[in-house]
TORPA-309145 format. One record per residue: residue in one letter; x, y, z of N, C-alpha, C in turn. Coordinates in steps of 0.001 Angstrom, whole numbers, padded with zeros to 6 digits, always signed. Atoms other than C-alpha are relative to their C-alpha. Last residue first. Layout:
N
AXYZXYZXYZ ...
% end
This chain:
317
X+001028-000498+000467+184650+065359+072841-000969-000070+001049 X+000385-001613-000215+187953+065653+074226-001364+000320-000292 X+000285-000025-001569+188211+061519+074785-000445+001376-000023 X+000731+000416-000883+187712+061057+071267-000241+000335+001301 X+000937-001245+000185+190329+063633+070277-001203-000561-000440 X-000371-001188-001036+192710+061750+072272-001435+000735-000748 X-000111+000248-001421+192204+058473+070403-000419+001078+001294 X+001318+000063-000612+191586+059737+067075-000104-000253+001366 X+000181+001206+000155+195258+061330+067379-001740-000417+000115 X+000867+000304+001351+195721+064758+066106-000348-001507-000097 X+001248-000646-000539+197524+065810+069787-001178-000108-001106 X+000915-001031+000696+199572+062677+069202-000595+001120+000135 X-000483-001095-000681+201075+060554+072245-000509+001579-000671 X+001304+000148-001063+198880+057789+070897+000198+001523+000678 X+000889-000033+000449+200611+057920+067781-000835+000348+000933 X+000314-001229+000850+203803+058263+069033-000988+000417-000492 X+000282-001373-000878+202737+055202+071191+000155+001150-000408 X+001211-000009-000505+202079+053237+068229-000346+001019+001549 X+000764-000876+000805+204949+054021+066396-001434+000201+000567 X-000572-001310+000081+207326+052775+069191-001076+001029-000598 X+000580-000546-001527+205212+049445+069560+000214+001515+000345 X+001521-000684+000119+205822+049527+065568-000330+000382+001754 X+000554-001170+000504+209430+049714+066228-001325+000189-000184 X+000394-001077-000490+209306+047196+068798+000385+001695-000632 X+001036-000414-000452+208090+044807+066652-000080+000766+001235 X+000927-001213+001164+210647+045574+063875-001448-000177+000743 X+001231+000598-000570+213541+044523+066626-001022+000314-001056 X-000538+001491+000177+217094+045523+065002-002118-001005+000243 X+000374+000638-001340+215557+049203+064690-000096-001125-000408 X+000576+001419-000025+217076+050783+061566-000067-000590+001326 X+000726-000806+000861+219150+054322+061543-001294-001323-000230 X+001194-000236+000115+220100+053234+064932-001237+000796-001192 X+000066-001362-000024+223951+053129+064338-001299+000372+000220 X-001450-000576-001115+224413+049601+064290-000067+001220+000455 X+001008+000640-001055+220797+048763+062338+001039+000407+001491 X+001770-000451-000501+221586+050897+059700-000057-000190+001412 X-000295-000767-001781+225613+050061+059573-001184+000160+000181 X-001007+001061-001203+225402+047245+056394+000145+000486+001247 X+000062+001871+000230+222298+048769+054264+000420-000850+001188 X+001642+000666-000722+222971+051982+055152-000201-001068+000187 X-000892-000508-001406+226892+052152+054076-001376-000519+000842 X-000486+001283-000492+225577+050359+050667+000137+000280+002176 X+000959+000877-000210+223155+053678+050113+000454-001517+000528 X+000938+000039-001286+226048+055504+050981-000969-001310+000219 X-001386+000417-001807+228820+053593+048861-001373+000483+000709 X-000068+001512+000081+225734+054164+045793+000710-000419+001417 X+001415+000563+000001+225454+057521+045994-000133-001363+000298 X-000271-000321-001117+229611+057869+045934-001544+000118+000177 X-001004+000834-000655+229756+055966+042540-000049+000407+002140 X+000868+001289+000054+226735+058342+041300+000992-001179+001078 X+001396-000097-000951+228280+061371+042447-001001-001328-000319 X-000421+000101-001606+231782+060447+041070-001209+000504+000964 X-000819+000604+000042+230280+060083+037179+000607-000101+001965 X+001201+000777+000143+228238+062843+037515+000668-001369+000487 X+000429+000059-001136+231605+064780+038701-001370-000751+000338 X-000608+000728-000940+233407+063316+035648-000904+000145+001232 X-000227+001088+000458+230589+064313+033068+000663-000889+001438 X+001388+000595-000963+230215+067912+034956-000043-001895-000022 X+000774+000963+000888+233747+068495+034140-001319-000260+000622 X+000490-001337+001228+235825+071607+035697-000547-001471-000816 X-000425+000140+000818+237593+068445+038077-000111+001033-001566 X-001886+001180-000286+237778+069626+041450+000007-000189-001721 X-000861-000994-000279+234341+071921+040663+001655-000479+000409 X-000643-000576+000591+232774+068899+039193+000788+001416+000011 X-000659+000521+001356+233802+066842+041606+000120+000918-001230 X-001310-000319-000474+231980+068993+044471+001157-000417-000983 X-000205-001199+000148+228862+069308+042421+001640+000359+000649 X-000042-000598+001787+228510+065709+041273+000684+001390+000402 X-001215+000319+000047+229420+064932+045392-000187+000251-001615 X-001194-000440-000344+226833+066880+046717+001403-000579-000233 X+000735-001420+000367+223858+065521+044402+001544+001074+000614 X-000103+000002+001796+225056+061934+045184-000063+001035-000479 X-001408+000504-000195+225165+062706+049058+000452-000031-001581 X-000768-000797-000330+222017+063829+048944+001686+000003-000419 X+000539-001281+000982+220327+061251+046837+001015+001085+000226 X-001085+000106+000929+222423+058772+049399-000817+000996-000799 X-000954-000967-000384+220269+060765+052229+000794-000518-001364 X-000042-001546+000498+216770+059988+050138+001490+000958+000558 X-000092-000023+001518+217917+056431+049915-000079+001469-000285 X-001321+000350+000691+218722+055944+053535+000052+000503-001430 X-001082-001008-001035+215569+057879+055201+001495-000309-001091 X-000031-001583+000866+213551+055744+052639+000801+000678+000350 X-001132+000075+001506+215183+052416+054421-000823+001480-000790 X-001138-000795-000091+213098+054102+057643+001108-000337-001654 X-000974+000969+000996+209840+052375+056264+001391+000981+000178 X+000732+001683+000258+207080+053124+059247+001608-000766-001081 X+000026+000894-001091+209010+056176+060151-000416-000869-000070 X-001464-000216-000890+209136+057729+057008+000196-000610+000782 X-000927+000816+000763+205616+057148+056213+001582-000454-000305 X-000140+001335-000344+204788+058592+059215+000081-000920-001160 X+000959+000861+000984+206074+061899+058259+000154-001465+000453 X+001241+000373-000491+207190+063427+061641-000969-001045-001276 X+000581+000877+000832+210635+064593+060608-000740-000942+001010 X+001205-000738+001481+211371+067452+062643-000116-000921-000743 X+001033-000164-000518+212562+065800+065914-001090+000408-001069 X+000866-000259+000578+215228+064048+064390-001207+000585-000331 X-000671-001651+000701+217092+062961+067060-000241+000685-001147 X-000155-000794-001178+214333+060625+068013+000963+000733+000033 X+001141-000501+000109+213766+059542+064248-000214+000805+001360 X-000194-001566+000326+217235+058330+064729-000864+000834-000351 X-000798+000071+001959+216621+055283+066333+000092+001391-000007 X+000655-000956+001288+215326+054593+070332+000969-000083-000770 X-001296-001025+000562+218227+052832+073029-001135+001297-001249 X-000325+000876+001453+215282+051012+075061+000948+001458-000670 X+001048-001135+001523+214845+051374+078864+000367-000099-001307 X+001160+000706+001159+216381+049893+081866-000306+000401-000504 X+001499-001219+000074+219636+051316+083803-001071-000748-001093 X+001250+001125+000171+222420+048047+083764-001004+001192-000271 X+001385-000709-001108+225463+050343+084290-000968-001091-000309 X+001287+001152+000105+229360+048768+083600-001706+000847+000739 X+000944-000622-001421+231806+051742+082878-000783-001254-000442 X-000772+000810-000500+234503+050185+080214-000850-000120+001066 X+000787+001140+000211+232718+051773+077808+000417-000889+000816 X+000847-000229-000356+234198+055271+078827-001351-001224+000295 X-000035-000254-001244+237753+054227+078807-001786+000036+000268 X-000364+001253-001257+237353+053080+075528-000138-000272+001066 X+001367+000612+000275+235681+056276+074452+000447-001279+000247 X+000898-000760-000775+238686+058389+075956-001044-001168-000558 X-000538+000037-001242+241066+056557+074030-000866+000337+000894 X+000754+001023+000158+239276+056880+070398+000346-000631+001676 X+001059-000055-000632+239131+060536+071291-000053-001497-000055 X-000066-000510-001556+243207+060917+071840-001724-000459+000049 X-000848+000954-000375+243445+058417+068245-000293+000202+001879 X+000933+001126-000054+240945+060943+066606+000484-001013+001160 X+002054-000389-000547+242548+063885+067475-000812-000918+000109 X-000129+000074-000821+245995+062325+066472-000842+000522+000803 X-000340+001425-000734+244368+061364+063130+000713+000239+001460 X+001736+000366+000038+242872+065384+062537+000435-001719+000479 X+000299-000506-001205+246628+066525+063144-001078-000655+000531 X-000981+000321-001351+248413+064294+060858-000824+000569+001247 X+000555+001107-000686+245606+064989+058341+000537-000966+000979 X+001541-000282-000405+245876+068678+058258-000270-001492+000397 X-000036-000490-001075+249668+067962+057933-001352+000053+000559 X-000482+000566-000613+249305+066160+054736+000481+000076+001641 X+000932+001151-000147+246971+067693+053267+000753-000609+001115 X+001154-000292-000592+249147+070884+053709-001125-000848+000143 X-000041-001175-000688+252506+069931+052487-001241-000436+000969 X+000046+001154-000989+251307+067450+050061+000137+000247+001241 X+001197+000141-000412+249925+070690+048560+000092-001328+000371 X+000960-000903-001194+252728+072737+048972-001153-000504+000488 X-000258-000097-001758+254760+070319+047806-000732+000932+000721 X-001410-001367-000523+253155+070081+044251+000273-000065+001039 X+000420-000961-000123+251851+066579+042812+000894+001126+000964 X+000599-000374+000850+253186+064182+040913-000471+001005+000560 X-000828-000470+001183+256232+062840+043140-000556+000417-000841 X-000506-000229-000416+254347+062301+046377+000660+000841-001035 X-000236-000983+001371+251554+061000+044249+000632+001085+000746 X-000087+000407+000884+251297+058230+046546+000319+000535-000932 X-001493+000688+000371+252692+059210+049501-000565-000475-000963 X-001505-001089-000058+250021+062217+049686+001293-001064-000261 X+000399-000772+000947+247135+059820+048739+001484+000416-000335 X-000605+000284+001204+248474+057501+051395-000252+000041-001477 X-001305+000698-000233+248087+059885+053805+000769-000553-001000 X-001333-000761+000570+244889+060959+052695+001664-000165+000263 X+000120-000343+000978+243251+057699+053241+000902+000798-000680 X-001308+000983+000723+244942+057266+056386-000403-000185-001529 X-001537-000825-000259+242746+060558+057079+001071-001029-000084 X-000166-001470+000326+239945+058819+056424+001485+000855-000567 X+000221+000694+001321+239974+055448+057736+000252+001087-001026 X-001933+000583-000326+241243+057321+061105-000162-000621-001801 X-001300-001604+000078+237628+059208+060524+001338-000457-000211 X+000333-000450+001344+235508+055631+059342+000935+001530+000190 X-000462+000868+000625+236805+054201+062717+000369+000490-001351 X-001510-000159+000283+235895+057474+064322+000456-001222-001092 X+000123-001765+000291+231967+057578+063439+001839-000135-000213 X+000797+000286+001141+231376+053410+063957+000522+001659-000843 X-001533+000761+000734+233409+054228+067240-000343-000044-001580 X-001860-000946-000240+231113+057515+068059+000801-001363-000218 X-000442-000660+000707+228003+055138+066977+001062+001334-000251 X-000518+001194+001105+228509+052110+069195-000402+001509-001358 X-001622+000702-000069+229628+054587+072016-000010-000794-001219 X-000982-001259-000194+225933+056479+071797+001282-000504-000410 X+000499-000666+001648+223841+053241+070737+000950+001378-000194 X-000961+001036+001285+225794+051554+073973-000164+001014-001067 X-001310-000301-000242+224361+054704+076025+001075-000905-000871 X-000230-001131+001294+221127+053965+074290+001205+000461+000894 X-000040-000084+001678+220786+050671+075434+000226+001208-000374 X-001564+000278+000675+222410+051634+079152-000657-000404-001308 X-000279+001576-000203+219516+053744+080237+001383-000513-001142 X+000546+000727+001525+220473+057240+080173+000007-001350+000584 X-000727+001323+000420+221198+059143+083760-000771-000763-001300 X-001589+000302-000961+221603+062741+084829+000561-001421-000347 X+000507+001549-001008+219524+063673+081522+001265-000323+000747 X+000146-000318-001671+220584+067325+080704-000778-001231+001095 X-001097-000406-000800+222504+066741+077680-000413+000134+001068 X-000057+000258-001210+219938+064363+076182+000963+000598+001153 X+001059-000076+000423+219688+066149+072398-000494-000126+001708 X+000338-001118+000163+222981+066907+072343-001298+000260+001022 X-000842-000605-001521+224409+063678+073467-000755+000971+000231 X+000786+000936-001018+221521+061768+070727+000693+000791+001126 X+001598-001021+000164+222863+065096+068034-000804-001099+001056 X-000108-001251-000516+226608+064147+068867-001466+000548+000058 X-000837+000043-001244+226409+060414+068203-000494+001558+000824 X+001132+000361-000523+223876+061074+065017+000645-000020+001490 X+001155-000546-000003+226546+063433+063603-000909-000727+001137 X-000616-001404-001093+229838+061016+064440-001034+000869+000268 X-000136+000455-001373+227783+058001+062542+000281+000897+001118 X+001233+001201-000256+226517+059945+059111-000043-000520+001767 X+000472-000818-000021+229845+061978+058731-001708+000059+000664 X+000092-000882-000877+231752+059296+059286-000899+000895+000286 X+000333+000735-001702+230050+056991+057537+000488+000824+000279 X+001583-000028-000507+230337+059554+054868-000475-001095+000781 X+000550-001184-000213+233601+060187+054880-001473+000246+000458 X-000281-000052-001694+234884+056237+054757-000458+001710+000079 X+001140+000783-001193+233752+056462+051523+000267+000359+000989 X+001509-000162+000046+235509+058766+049379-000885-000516-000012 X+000417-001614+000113+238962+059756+051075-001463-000232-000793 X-000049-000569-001722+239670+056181+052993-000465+001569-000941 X+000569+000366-001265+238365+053878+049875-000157+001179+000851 X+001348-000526+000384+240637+056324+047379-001673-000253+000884 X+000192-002043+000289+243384+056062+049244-001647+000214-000335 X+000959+000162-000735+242781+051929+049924+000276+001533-000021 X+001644+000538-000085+242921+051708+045977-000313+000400+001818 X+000949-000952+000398+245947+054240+045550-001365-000642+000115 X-000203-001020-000615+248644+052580+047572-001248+000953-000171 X-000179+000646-001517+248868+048962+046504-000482+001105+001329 X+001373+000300-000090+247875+050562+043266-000531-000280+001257 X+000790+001028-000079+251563+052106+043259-001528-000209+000209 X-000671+000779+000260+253479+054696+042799-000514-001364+000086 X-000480-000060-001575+251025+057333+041324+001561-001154+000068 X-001282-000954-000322+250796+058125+037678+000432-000403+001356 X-001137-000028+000666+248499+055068+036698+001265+001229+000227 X+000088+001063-001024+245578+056281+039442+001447-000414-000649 X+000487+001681-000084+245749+059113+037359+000200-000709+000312 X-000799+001328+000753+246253+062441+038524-000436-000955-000312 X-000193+001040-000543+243280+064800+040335+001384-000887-001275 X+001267+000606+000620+243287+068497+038901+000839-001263+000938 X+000069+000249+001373+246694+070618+038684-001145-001091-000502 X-000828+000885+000124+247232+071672+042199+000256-000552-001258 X-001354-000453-000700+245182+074190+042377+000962-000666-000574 X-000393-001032+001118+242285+072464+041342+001089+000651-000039 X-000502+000535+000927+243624+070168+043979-000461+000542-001202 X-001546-000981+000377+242964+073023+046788+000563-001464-001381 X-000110-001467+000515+239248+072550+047073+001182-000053-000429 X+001105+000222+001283+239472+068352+047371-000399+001282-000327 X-000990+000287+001057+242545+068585+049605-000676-000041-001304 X-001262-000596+000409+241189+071508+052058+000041-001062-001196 X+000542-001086+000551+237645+069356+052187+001031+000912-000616 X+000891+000566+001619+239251+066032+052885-000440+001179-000284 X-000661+000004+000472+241297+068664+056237+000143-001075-001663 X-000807-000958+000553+238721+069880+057231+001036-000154-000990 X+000711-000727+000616+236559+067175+057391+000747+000553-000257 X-000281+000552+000826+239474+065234+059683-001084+000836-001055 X-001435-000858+000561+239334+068704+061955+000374-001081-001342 X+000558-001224+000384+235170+067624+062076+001591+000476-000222 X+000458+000962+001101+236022+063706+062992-000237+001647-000961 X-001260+001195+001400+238311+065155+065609-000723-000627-000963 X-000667-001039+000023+234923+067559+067333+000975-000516-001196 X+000508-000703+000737+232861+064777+066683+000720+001309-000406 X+000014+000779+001521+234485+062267+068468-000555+000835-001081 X-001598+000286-000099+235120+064707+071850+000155-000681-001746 X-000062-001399+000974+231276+065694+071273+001566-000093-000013 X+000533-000256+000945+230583+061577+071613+000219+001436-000367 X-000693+000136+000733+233060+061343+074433-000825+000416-001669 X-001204-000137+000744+231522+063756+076210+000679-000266-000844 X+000283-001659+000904+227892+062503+076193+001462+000504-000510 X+000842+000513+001299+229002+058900+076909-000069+001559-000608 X-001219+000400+000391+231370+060139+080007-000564-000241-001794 X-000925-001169-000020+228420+061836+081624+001087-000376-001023 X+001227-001474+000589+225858+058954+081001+000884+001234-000281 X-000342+000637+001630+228774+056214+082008-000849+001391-000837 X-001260+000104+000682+229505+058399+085043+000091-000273-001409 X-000800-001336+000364+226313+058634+086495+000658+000338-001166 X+000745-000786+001307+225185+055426+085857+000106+001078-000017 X-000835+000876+001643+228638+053850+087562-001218+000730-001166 X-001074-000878+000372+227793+056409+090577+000180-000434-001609 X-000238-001117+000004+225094+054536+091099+000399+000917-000524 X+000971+000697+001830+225724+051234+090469-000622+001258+000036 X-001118+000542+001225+228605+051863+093384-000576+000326-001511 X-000249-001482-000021+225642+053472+095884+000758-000430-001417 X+000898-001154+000366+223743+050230+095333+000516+001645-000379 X+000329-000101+001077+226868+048480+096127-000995+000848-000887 X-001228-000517+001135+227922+049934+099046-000711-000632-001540 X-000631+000980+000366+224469+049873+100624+001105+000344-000882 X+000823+001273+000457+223053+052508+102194+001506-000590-000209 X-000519+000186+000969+224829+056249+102885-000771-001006-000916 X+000860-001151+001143+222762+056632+105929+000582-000298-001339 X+001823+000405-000117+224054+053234+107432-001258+000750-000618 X+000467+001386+001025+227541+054451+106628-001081-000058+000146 X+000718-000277+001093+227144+057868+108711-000151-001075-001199 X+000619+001247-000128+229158+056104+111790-001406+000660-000929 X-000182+001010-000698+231265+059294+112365-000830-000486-000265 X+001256+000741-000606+230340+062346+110417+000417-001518+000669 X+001119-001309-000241+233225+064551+109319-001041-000564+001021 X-000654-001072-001178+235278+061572+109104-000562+000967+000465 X+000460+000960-001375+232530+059683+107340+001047+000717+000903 X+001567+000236-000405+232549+062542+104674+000120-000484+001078 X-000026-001312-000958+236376+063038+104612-001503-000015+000430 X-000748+000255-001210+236005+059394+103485+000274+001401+001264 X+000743+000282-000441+233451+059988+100861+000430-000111+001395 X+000919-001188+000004+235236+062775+098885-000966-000757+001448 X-000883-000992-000709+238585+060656+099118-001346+000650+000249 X-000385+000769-001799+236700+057403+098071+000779+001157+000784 X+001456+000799-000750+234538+059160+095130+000763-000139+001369 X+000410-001433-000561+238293+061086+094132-001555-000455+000782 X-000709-000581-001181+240147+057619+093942-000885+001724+000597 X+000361+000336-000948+237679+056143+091746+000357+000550+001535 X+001513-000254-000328+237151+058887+089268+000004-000646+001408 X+000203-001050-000869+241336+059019+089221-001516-000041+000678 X-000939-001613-000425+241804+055741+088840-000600+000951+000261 X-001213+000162-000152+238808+053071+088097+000989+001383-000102 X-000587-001171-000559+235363+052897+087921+000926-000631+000367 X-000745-000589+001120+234736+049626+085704+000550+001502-000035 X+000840-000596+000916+231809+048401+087828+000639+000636-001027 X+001080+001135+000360+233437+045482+089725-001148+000736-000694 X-000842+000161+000826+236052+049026+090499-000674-001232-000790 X-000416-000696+001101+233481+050514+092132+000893-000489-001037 X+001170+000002+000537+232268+047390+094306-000194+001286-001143 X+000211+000902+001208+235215+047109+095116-000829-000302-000781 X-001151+000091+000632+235836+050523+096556+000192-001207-001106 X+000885-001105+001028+232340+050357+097980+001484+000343-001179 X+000934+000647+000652+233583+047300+100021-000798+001055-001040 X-001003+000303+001272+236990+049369+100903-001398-001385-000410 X-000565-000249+000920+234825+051746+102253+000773-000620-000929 X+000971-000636+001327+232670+050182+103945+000432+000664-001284 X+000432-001311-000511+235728+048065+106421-001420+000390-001399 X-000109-000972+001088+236297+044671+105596-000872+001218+000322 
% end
């Protein structure tokens, strides 16, 4: 067995496959042609293989995460269009007008929950890519933490936008065509956006790397929140975003419905879904570190790392 076709398997025993693999073995082969009996410089096929594979997954991780963010941001658009333009429309219907319940309970689910996981998971995805765009290679925990919150992000987008969907076939016959129309297209587009990124992030997890080091939480994309009370009890983080979330959904309601009553009323109900959303994805999404003694080990080097630490400003004296 020639080197190449042992670096060949040794790419593909890492989850490089088609084009990536074929362009490595074309790039490397004009190489040894060029250079005659340059294997031995090269090293070991594998080594090189595990290589390439942390390359790749690192590169492929960042992308897909602004790829998931981008389609989780045309699904936005298009919950935002249907929840401005149903004043318009004549205000929300009643669950009783539609054609069925069968139709209007997971509607309501996919347009006001599933939003904020999205909004929540897709964000932190894109702000860890962001944040590391110019690292050549991530260890593989926080490349998972990347992929496990871009699916966690789309899931809740496709959830979404099949929401509106069967909004629009539900009150097909109650509300105006212009405005099934236009929900309804916005969220045709925003689900085949999602569907092309959930493809790509498959592909990307497929890469096998090993790299050592720990995935960090969201206090490391985060850079401006430093209160260490915060960081010692991250469930605050959760309660003060449902606040948010509660606060922006009274005000969006009551401009959909011209009632403060109702939009109180749908900012509490949608307060609550977050604070649940926390609860059950925290630890999935790194808003919660699964380990709680290597979050303090975490807090303790932040501490140390300090320029207001006693530590350090012992040694200066």
């Amino acid at each position: 067995m020639t080197w190449l076709h042992e670096l060949a398997d040794e790419l593909a025993a890492r989850g490089i496959t088609g084009r990536e693999r074929r362009r490595i073995l074309l790039e490397l082969r004009d190489h040894i042609d060029c250079e005659p009996g340059c294997e031995a410089r090269l090293g070991d096929p594998g080594a090189l293989a595990a290589g390439f594979a942390d390359e790749l997954a690192t590169d492929c991780a960042r992308r897909c995460a602004f790829d998931v963010f981008g389609a989780l941001a045309l699904a936005a658009v298009a919950l935002l269009v249907s929840q401005l333009a149903i004043g318009r429309a004549g205000g929300y219907p009643g669950f009783s007008h539609g054609l069925s319940l069968a139709l209007f309970v997971p509607a309501a689910l996919g347009m006001f929950i599933a939003p904020q996981v999205a909004l929540v998971a897709g964000t932190l995805a894109a702000l860890r890519a962001a944040r590391r765009r110019r690292a050549r290679t991530l260890p593989a925990a926080e490349l998972a933490l990347i992929r496990r919150r871009a699916w966690v992000g789309l899931g809740a987008g496709i959830a979404t936008v099949a929401g509106l969907e069967l909004y629009v076939a539900d009150f097909s016959s109650v509300l105006p065509g212009w405005w099934l129309a236009l929900v309804g297209g916005l969220a045709a587009v925003a689900g085949a956006a999602l569907l092309v990124a959930s493809v790509r992030l498959a592909r990307a997890g497929a890469i096998v790397t090993r790299t050592g080091g720990c995935a960090g939480d969201v206090f490391d994309d985060l850079p401006a929140i430093r209160w260490s009370w915060l960081r010692a009890h991250p469930w605050r983080l959760g309660i003060i975003a449902s606040l948010i979330v509660a606060v922006a959904m009274t005000l969006l309601g009551w401009h959909a419905e011209h009632s403060l009553i109702e939009g109180v009323e749908r900012g509490v109900l949608e307060g609550l879904a977050a604070a649940t959303g926390f609860a059950l994805l925290g630890t999935a999404i790194g808003v919660f570190t699964a380990d709680p003694n290597t979050r303090r080990l975490t807090l303790l080097r932040r501490s140390a790392r300090s320029p207001t630490s006693p530590e350090r400003h012992d040694k200066t004296r």
